[in-house]
N, CA, C and O atoms as a DFTB+ gen file, in Angstrom:
736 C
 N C O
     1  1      40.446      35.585      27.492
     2  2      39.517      34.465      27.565
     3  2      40.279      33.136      27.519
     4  3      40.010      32.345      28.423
     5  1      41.282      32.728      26.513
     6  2      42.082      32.060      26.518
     7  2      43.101      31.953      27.449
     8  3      44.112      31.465      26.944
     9  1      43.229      32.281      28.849
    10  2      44.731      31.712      29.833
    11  2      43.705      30.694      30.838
    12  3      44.271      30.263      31.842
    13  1      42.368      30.317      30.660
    14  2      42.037      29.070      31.165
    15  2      42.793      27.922      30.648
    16  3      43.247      27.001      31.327
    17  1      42.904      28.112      29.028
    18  2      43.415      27.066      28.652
    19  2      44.686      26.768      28.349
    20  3      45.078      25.694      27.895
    21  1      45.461      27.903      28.648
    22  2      46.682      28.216      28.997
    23  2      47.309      27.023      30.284
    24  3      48.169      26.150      30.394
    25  1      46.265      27.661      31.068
    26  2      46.611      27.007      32.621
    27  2      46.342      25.629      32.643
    28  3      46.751      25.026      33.636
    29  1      45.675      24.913      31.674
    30  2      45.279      23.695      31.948
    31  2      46.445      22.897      30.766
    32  3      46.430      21.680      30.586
    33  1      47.426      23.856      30.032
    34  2      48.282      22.727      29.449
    35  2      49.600      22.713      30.420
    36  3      50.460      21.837      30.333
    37  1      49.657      23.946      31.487
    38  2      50.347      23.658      32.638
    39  2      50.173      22.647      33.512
    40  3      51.052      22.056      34.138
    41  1      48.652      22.414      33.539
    42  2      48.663      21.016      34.671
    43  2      49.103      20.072      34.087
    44  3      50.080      19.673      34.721
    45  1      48.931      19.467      33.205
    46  2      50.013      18.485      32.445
    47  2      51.032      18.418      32.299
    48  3      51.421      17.336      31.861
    49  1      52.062      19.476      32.560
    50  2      52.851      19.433      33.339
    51  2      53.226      19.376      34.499
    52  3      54.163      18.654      34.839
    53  1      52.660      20.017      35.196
    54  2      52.947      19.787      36.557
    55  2      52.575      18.368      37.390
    56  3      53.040      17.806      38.381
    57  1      51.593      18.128      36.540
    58  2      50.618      16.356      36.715
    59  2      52.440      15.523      36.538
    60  3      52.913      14.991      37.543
    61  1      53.248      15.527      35.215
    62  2      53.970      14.634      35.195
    63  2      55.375      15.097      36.012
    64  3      56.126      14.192      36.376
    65  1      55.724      16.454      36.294
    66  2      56.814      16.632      37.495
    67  2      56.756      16.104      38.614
    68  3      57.454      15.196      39.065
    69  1      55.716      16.800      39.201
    70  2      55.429      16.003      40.479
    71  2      55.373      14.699      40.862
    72  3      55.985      14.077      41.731
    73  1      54.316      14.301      39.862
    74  2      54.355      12.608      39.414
    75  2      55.991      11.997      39.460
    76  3      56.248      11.262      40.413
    77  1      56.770      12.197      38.754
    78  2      57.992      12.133      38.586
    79  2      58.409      12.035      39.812
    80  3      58.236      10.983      40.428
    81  1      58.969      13.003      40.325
    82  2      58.984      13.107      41.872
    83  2      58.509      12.160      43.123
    84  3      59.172      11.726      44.065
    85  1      57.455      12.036      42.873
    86  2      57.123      11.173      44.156
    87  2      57.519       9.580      43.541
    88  3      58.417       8.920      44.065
    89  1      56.917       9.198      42.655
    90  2      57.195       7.879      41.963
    91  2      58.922       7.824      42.499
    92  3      59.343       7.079      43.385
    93  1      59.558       8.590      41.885
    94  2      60.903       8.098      42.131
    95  2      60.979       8.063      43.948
    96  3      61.350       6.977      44.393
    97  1      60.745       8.857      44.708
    98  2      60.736       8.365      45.956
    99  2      60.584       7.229      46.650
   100  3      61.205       6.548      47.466
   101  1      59.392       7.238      45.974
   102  2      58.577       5.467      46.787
   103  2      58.902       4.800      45.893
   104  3      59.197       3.732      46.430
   105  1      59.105       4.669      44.508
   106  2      59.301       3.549      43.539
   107  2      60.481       3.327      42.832
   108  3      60.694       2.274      42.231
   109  1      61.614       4.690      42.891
   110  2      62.785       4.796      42.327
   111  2      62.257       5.033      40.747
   112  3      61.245       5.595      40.329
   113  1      63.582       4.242      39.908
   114  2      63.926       4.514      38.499
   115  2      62.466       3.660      38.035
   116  3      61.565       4.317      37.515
   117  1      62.351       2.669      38.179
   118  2      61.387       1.784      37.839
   119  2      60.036       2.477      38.263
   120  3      59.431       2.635      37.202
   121  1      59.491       2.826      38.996
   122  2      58.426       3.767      39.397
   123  2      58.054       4.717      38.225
   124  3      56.964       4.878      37.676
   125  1      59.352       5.348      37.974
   126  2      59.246       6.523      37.239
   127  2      59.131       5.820      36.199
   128  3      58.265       6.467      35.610
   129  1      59.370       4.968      35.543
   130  2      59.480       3.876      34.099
   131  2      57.658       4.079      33.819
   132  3      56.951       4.454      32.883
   133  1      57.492       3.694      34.922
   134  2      55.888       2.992      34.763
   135  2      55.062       3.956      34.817
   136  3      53.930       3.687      34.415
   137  1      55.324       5.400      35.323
   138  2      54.243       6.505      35.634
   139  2      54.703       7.267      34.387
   140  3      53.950       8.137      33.951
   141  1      55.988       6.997      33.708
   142  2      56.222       7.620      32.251
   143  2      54.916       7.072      31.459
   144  3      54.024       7.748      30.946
   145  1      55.036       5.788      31.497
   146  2      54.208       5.293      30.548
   147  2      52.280       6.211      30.446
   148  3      51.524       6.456      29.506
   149  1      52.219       6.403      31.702
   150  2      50.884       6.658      32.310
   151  2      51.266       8.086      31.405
   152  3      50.483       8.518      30.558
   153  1      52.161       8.534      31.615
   154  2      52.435      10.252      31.071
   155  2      52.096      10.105      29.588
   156  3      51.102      10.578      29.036
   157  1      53.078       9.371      29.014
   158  2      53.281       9.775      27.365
   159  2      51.034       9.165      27.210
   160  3      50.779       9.939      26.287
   161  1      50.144       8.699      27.389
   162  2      49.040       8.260      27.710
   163  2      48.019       9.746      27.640
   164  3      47.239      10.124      26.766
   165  1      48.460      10.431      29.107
   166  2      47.998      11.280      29.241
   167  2      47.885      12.168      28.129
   168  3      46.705      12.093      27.786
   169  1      48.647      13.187      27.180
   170  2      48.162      14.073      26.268
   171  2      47.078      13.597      25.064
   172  3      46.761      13.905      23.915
   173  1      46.849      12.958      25.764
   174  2      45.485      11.839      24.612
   175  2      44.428      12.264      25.251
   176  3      43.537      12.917      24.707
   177  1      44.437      11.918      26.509
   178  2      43.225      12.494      27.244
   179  2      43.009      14.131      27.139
   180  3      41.939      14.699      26.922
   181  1      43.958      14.579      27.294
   182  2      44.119      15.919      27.200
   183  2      43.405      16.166      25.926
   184  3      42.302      16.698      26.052
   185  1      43.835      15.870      24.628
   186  2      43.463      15.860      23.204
   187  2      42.307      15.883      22.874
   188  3      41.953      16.750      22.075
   189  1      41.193      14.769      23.478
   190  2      40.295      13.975      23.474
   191  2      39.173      15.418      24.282
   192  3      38.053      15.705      23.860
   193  1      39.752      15.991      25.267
   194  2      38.791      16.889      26.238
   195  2      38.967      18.142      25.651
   196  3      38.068      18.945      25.901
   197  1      39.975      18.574      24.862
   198  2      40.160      19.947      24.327
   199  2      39.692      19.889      23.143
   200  3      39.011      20.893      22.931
   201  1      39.745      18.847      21.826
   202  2      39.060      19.029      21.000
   203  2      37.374      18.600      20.895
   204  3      36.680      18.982      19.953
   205  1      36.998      17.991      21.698
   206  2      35.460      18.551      21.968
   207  2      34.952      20.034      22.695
   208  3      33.917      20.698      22.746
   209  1      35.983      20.093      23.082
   210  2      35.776      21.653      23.677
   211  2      35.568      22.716      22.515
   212  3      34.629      23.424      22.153
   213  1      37.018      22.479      22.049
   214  2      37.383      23.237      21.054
   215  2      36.006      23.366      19.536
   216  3      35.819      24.406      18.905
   217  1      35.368      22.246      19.322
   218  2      34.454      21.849      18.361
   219  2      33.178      22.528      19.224
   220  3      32.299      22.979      18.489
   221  1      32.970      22.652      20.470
   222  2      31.820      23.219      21.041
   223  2      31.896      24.376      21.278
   224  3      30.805      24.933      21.402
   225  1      32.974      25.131      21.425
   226  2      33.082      26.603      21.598
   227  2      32.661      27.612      20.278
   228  3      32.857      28.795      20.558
   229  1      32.314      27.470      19.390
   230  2      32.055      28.609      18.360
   231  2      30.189      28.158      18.465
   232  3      29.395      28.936      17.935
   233  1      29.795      27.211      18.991
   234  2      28.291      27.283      18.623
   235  2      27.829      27.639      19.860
   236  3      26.678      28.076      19.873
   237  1      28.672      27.544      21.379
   238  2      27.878      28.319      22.401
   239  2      27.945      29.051      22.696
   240  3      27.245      29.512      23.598
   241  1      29.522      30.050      21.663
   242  2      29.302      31.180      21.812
   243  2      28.621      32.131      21.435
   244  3      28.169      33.146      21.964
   245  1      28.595      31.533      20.129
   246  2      27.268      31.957      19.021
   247  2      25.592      32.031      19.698
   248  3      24.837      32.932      19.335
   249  1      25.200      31.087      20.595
   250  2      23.779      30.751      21.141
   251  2      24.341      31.914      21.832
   252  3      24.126      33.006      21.307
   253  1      25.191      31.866      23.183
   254  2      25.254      32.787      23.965
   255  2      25.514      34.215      23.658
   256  3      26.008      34.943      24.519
   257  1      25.262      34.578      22.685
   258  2      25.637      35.839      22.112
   259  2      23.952      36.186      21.486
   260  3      23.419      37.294      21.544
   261  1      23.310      34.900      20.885
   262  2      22.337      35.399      20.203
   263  2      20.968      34.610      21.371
   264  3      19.875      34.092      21.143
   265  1      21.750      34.876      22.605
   266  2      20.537      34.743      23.873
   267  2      19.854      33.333      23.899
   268  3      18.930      33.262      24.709
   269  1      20.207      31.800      22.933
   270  2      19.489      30.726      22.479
   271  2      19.851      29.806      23.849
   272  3      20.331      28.689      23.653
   273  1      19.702      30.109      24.763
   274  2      20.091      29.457      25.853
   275  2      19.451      27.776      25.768
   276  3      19.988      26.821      26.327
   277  1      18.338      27.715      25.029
   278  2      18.010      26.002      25.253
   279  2      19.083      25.226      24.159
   280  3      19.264      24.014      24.272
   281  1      19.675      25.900      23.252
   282  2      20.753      25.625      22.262
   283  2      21.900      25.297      23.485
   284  3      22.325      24.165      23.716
   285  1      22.237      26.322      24.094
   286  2      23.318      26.326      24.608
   287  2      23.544      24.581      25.580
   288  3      24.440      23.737      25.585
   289  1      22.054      24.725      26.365
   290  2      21.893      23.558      27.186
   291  2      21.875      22.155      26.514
   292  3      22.255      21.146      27.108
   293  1      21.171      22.158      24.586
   294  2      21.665      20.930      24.122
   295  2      22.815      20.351      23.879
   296  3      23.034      19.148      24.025
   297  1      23.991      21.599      23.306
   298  2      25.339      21.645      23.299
   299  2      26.087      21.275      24.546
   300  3      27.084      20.558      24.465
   301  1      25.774      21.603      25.376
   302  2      26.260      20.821      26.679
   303  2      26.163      19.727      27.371
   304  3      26.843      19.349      28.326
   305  1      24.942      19.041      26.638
   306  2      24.451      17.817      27.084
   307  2      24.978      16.779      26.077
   308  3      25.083      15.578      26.326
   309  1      25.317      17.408      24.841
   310  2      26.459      16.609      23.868
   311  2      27.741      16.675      24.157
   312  3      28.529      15.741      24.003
   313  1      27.995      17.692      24.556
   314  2      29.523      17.724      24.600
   315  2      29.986      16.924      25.863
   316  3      31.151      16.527      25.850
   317  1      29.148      16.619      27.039
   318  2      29.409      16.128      27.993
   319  2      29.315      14.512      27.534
   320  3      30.190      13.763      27.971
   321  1      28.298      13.978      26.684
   322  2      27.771      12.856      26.428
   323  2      29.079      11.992      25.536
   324  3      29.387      10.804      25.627
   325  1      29.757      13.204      24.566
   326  2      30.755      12.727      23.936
   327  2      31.888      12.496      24.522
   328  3      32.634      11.575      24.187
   329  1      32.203      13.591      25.773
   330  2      33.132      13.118      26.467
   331  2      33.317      12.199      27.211
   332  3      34.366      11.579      27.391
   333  1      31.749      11.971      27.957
   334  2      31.609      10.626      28.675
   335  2      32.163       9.435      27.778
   336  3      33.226       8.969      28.187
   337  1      31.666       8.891      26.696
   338  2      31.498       8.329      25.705
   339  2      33.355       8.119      25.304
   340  3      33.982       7.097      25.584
   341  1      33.766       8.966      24.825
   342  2      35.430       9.025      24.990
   343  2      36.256       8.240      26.029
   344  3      37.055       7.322      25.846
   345  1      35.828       8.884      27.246
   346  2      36.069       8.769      28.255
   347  2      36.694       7.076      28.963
   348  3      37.703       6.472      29.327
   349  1      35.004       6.956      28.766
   350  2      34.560       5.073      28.912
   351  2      35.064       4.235      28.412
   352  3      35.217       3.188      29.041
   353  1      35.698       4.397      26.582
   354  2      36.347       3.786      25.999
   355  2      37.935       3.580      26.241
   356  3      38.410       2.483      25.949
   357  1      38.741       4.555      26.744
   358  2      39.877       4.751      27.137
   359  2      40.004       4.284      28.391
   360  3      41.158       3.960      28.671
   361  1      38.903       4.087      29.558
   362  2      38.769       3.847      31.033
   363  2      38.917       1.965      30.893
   364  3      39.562       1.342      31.737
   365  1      38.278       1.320      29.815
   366  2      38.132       0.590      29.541
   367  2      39.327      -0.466      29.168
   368  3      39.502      -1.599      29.617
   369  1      40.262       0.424      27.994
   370  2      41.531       0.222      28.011
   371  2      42.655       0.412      28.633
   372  3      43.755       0.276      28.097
   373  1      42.475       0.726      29.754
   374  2      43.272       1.178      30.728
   375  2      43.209       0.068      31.803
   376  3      44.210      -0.494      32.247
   377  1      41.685      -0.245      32.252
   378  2      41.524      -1.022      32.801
   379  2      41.346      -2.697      32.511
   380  3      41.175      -3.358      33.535
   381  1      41.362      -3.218      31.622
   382  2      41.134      -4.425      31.111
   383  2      42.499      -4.790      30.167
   384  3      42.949      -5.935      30.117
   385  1      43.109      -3.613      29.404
   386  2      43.898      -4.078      28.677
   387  2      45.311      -3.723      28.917
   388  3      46.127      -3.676      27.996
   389  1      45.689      -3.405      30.489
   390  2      46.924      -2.736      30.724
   391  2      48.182      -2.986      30.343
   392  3      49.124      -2.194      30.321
   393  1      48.151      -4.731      29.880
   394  2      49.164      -5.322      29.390
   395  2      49.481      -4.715      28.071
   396  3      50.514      -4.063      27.920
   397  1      48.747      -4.880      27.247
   398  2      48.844      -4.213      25.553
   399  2      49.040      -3.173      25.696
   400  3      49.901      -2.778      24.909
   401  1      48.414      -1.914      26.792
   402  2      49.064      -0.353      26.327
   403  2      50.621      -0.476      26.967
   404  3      51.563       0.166      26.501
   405  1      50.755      -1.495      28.226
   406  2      52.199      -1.081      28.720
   407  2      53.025      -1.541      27.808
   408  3      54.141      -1.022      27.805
   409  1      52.752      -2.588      26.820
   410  2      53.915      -3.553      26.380
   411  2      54.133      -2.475      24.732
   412  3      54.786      -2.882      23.771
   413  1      53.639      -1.532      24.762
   414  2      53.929      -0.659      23.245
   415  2      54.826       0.103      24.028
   416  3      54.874       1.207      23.486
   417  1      55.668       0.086      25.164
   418  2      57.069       1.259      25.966
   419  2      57.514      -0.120      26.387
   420  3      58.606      -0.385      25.885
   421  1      57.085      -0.971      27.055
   422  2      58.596      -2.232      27.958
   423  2      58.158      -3.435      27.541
   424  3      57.435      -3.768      26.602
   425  1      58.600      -3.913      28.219
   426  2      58.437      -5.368      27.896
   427  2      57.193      -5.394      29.497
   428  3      57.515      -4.825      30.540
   429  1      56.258      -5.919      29.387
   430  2      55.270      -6.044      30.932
   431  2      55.427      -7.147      31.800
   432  3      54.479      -7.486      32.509
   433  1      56.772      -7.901      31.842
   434  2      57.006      -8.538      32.685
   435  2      58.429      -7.668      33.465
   436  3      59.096      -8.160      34.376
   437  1      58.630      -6.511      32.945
   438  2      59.631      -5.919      33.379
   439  2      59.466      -4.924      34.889
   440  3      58.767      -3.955      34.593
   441  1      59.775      -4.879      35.992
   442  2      59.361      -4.000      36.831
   443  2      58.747      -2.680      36.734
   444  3      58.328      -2.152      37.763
   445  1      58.676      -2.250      35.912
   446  2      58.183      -0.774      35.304
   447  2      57.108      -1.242      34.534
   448  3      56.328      -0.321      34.291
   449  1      56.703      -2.510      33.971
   450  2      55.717      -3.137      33.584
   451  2      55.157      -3.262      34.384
   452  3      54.298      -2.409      34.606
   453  1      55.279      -4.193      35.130
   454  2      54.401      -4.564      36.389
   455  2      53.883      -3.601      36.899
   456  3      52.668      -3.687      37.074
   457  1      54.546      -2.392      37.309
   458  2      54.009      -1.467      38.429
   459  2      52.606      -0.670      37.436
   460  3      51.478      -0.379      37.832
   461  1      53.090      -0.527      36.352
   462  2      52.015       0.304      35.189
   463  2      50.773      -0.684      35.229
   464  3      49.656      -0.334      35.610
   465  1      51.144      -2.139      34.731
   466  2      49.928      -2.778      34.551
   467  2      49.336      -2.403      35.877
   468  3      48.355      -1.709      35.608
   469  1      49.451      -2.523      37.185
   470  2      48.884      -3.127      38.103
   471  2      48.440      -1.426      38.442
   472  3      47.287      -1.246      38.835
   473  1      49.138      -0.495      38.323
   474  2      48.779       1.416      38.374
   475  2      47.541       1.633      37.355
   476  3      46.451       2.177      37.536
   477  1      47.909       1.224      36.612
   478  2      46.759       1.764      35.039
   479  2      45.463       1.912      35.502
   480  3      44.790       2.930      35.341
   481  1      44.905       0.342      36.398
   482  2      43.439       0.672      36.471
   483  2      42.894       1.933      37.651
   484  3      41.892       2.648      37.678
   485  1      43.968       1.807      38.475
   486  2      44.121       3.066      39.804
   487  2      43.715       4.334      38.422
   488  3      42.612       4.668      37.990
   489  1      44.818       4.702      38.105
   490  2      44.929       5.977      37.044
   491  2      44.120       6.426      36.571
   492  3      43.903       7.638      36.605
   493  1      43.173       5.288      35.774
   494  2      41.868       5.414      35.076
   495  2      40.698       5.829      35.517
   496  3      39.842       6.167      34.700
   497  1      40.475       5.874      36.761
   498  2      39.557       6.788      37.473
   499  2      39.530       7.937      37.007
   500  3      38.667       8.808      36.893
   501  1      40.249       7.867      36.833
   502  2      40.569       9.899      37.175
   503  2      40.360      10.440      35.482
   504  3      40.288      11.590      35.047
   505  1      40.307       9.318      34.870
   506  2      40.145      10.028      32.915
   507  2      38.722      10.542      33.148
   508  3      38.548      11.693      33.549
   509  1      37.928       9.898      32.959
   510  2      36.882      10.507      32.933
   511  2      36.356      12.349      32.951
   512  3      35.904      13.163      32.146
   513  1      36.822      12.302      34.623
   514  2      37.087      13.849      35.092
   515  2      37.577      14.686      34.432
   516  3      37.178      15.766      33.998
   517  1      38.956      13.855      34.333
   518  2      39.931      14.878      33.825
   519  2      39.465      15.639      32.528
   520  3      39.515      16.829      32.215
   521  1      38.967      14.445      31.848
   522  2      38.533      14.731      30.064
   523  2      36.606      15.929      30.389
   524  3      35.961      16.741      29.726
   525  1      36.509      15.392      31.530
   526  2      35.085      16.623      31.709
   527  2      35.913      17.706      32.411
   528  3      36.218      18.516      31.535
   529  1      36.297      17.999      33.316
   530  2      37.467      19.239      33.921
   531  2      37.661      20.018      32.328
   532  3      37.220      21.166      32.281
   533  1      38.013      19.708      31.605
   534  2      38.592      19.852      30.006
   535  2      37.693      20.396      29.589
   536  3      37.937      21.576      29.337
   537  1      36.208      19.922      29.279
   538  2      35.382      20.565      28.486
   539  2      34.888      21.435      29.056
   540  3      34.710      22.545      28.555
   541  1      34.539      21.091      30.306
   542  2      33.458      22.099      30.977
   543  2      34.290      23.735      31.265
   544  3      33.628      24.771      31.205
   545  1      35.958      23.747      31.606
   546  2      36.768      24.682      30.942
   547  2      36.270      25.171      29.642
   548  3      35.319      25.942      29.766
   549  1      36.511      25.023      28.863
   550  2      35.993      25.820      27.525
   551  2      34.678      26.011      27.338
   552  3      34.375      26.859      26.499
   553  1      33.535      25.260      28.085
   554  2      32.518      25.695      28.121
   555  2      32.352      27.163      28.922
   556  3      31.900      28.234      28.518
   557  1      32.659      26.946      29.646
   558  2      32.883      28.441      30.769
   559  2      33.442      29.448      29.804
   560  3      33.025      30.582      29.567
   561  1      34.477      28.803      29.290
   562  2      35.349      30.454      28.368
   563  2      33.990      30.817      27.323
   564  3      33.642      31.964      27.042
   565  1      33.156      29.241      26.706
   566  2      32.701      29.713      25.111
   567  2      31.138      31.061      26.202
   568  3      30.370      31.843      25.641
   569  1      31.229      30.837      27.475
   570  2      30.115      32.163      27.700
   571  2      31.043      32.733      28.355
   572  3      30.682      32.389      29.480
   573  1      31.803      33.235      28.493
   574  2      32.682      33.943      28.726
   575  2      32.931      34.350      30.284
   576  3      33.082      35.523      30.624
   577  1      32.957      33.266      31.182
   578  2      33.052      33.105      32.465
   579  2      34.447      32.510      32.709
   580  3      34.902      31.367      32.733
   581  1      34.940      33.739      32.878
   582  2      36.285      33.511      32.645
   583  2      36.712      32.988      34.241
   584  3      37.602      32.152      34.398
   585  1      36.121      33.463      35.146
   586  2      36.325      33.076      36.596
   587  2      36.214      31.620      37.064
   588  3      36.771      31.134      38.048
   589  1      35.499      31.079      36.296
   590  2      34.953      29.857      36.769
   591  2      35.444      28.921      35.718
   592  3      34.849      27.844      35.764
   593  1      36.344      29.005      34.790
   594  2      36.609      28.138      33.915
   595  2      38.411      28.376      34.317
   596  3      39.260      27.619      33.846
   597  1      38.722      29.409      35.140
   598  2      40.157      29.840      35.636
   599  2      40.482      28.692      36.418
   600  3      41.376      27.857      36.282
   601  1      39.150      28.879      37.659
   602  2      38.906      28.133      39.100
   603  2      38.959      26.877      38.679
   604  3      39.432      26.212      39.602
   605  1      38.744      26.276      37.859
   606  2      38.549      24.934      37.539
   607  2      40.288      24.673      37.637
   608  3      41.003      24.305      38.569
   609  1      40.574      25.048      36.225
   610  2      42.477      25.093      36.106
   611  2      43.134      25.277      37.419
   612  3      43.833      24.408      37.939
   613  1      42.930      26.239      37.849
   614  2      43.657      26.192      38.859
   615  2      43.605      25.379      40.171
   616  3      44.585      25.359      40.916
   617  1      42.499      24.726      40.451
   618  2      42.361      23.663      41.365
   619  2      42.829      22.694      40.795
   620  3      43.474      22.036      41.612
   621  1      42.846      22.194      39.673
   622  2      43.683      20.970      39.315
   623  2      44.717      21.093      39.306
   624  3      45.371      20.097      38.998
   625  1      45.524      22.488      39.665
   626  2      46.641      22.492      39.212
   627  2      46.996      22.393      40.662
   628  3      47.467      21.298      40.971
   629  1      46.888      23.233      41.585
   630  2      47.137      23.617      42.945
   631  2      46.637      21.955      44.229
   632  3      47.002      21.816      45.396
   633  1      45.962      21.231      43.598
   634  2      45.542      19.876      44.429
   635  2      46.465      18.866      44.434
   636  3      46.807      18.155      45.379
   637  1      46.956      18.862      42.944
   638  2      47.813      18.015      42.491
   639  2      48.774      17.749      43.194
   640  3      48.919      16.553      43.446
   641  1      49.966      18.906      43.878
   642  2      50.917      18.921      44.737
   643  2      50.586      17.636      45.844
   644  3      51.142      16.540      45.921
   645  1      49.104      18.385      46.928
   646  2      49.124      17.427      48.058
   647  2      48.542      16.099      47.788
   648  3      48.543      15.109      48.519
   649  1      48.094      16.237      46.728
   650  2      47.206      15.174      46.233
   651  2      48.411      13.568      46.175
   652  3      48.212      12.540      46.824
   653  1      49.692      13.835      45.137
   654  2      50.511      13.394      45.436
   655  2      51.711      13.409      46.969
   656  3      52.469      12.443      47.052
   657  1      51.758      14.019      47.582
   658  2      52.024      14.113      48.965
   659  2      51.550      13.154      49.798
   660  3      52.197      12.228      50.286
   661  1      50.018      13.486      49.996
   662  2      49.531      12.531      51.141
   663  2      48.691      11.413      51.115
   664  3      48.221      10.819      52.085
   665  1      48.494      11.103      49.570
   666  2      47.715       9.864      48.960
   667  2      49.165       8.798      48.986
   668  3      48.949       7.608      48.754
   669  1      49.905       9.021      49.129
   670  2      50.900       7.606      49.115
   671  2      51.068       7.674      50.763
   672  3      51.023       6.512      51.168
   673  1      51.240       8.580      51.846
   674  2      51.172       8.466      52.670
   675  2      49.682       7.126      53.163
   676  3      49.760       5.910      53.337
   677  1      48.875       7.763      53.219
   678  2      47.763       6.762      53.516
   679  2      47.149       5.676      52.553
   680  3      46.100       5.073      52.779
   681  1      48.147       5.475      51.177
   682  2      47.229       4.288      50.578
   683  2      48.454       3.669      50.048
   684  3      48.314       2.609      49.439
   685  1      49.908       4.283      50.216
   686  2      50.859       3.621      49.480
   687  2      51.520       3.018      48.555
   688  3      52.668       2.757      48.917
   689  1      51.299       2.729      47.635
   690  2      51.882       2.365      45.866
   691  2      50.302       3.030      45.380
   692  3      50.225       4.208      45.030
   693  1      49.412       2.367      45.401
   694  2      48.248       2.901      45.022
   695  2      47.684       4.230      45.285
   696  3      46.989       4.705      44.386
   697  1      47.892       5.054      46.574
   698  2      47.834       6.380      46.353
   699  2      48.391       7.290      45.323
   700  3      47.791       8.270      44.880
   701  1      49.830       6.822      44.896
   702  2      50.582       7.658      43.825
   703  2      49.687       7.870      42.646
   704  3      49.554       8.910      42.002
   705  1      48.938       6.416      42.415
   706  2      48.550       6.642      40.927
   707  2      47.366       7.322      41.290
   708  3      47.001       8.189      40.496
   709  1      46.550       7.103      42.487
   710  2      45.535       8.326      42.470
   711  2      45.327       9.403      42.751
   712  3      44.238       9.862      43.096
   713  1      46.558      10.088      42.624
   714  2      46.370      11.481      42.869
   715  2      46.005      12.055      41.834
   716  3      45.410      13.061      42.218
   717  1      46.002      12.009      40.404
   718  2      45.620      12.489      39.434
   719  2      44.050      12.214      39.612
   720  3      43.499      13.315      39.588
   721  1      43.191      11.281      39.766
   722  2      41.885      10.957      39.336
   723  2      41.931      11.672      40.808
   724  3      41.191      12.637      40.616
   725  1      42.355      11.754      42.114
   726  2      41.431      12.591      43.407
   727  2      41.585      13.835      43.075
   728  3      40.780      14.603      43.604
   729  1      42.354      14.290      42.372
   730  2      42.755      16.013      42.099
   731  2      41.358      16.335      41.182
   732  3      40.640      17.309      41.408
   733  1      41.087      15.287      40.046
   734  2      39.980      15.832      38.971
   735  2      38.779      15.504      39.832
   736  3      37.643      15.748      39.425
């Protein structure tokens, strides 16, 4: 039941290799400076979508075991509400305050500054998702749909590649940072 969530602490990796990778292509050392920053960022989001998961999985498994299916459907309408809610607040700081999260790693007048501040709000699209991708995973495992909480992981994991590939092709500095939010 557990290698959904196996697979989804792989995309976080593979989110920052690849990432890595292309950044240094189109952006070099400094590229990679600034999509670090976006990285060390990321296991927050990650954090943020697994422990509401994690806090919702023993009561829908419990409903789903003892058949309480309108239980199950309130639990899901919280757990989504909290993640939204999460979500918005971090989308928020990402987008309005890019200077203050970049300037706790560089200095933000530094080229790896710049590129982060001006990446961050691109990036931030994609929290939202990412942090629902997250729950709605463990929702699938807590009824034990193991297929469809796999499928999830593994499309984020498997998009990611072209996602970074051909989003800088057609949108150029700004495609890089959205391949994470077009993948979720």
């Amino acid at each position: 039941i557990g290698s959904a969530s196996l697979l989804g602490e792989m995309t976080l990796a593979v989110l920052t290799f690849v990432g890595n990778i292309t950044f240094m292509y189109y952006l070099g050392d400094e590229g990679v400076g600034a999509f670090g920053i976006a990285c060390y960022y990321s296991p927050f989001f990650f954090m943020i979508g697994n422990a509401i998961a994690q806090s919702a999985q023993p009561i829908i498994s419990y409903d789903f075991g003892t058949k309480r299916h309108h239980r199950i459907n309130q639990a899901l309408r919280l757990v989504l509400t909290t993640a939204s809610g999460f979500a918005t607040t971090v989308i928020i700081g990402f987008v309005f305050f890019p200077e203050t999260l970049t300037s706790l790693f560089v200095v933000p007048q530094s080229t790896a500054g710049k590129l982060a501040i001006e990446g961050f709000p691109y990036y931030a699209t994609g929290i939202l998702f990412y942090i629902i991708n997250i729950v709605l995973t463990g929702y699938y495992q807590s009824l034990e749909n193991i297929p469809r909480a796999t499928t999830i992981v593994v499309l984020r994991t498997i998009l990611l590649v072209p996602s970074f590939i051909l989003l800088p092709f057609w949108l150029n500095t700004s495609g890089i940072w959205l391949a994470m939010p077009v993948t979720e």
